[in-house]
Phi, psi and omega in degrees: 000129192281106183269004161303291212247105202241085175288166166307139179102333178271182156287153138093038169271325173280333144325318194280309232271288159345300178295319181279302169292003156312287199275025158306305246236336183265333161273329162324301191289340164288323181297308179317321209250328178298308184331300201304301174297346154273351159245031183277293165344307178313295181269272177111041164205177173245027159272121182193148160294264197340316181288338160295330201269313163296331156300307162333293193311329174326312195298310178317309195303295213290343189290305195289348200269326175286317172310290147358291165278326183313308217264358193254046035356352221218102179242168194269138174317154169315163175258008164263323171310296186307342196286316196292329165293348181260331161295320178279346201244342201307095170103018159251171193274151181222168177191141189239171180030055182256160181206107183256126172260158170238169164312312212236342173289129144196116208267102132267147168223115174307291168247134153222182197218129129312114176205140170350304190304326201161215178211130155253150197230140163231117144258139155306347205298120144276035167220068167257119138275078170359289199287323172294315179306311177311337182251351157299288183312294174286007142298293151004284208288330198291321193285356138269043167088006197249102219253108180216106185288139191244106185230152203249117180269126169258348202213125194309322217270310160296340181288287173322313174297325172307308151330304183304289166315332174289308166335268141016289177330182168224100175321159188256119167272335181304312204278010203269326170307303167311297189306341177266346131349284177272358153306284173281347164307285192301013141277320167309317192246042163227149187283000000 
């Protein structure tokens, strides 16, 4: 893992992502407050342009800020859980840290594995309703065109064997385009 450069989909993305829409959000609100005061210095009122340009800027700073909360409840699996998970996952398509949203949902997923069979996930939540996730991710995916079944692991132990059992397999390489498809369908819709 490149620890420069952490995308959607790697460890440690959501630690990352969070830090960068912190300080998104902290240099806006700095910027806001030198206009105003310049241009309150300026004019010597806040009737001023500058006080319009600073108000506009709020709307960005609020894009980062909603981003910002959705996403702060919300951590990266242990780092011994992921080493066990890269033993058990070695040479299947993989994806770490996702927090996939809906109007009424929000599915984290520590780990997934994208395979021919299906897209397997292990979430911690514990107020994950499993089965809506599960059919919200693969509604995603049919409504690109991406024909897949999704099962959501609350518990490491079944997950891992399952993992184990995937291996085993023999992947449909005709199929790699499609599973990285649908790899990037379930990134696309994680924050």
């Amino acid at each position: 893992m490149d620890k420069k450069k952490v995308r959607k989909g790697d460890y440690g993305y959501i630690k990352k992502r969070k830090l960068v829409q912190l300080a998104k959000v902290a240099f806006i609100l700095l910027d806001i407050i030198l206009v105003m005061l310049i241009g309150i210095y300026i004019s010597g009122s806040r009737k001023n342009l500058l006080t319009v340009v600073a108000v506009l800027m709020v709307l960005p700073m609020a894009n980062f800020a909603a981003s910002l909360i959705a996403l702060f409840p919300h951590k990266s699996a242990p780092l011994n859980e992921y080493e066990e998970f890269q033993k058990h996952s070695g040479g299947l398509i993989t994806s770490c840290d996702m927090v996939i949203t809906s109007r009424t949902l929000v599915v984290p997923l520590e780990f997934s594995v994208v395979h021919s069979s299906g897209v397997y996930a292990y979430s911690a939540s514990k107020d994950l309703k499993v089965k809506d996730a599960q059919e919200y991710v693969e509604n995603m995916c049919a409504a690109n065109q991406l024909n897949t079944k999704v099962h959501i692991f609350k518990d490491l132990g079944p997950f891992y064997r399952r993992l184990d059992a995937l291996e085993r397999e023999k992947p449909d390489v005709e199929k790699e385009d499609e599973l990285l498809h649908i790899k990037a369908c379930m990134l696309a819709i994680s924050l």
